[in-house]
N, C-alpha and C positions, 0 to 999 in steps of 0.2 A: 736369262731370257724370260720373256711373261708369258704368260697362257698368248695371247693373243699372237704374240709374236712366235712362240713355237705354232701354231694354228696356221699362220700365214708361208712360214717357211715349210710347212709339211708338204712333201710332193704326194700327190692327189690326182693328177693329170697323168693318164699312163694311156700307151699307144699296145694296139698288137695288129704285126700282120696280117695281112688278106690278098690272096694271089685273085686276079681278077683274069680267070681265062677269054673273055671277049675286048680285051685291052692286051693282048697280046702277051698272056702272062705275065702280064706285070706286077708288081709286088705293090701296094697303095698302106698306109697305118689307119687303123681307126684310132681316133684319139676321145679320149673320155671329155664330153661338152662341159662347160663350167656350168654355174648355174645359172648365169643370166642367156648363156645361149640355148639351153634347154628351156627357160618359161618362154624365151622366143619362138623355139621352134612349136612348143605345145601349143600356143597361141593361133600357129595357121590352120586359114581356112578351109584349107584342103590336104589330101595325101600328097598331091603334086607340091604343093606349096614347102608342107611339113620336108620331104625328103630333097626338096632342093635346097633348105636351110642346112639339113644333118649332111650334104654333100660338101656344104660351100665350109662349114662351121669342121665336120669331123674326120674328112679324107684329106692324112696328109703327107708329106713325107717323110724319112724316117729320123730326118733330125725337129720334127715336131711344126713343121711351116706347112701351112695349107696347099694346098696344089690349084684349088678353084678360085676365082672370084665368084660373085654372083653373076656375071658376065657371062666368065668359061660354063656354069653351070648350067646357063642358059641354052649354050651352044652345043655344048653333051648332050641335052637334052632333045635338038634340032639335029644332031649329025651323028650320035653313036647310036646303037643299039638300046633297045631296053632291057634285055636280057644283062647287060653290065648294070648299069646304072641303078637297075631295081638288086643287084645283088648287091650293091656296095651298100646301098640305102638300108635296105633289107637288114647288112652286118651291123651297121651302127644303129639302128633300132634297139636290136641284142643290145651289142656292146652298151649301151648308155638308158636302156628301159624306157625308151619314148614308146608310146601307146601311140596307136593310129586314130585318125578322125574318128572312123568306127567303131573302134575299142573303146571310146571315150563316149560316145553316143548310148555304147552297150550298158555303160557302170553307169 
């Protein structure tokens, strides 16, 4: 096998739970973003923008399948709580070292 080919079969992408008490305890994965979905989400304009990418892109289930579209994402947004939705965002921030609009404004 070639470097390149060891490189690409290297599993790299790794998930770890997150009980989400205002979802009913539900158990949701954060999943590690590649890299073209992380220069996407750094890209947005906003906090709203950035954590609705890292929802749609890194909450998934636990055999590694997204749970949102940017649809559903939209709609969580419009009918759940914020107390959920900022803590799932909030995990995969951690989980994947995305810097907020602010934090990028700060450096």
């Amino acid at each position: 096998m070639t470097l390149k080919e060891r490189i690409f079969a290297a599993s790299d992408i790794k998930l770890a739970p997150l009980v989400v008490p205002e979802w009913g305890n539900e158990t949701v994965y954060l999943k590690t973003l590649t890299a073209g979905q992380s220069l996407r989400i750094e890209e947005g304009k906003s906090n709203t923008e950035q954590a609705s990418l890292l929802v749609q892109y890194g909450c998934v289930d636990e055999n590694g399948k997204p749970l949102f579209t940017a649809d559903e994402v939209k709609r969580l947004l419009e009918e759940k709580s914020a107390d959920g939705f900022v803590r799932v965002a909030k995990a995969l921030r951690e989980h994947n070292g995305v810097k907020t609009v602010e934090d990028e404004v700060k450096n």
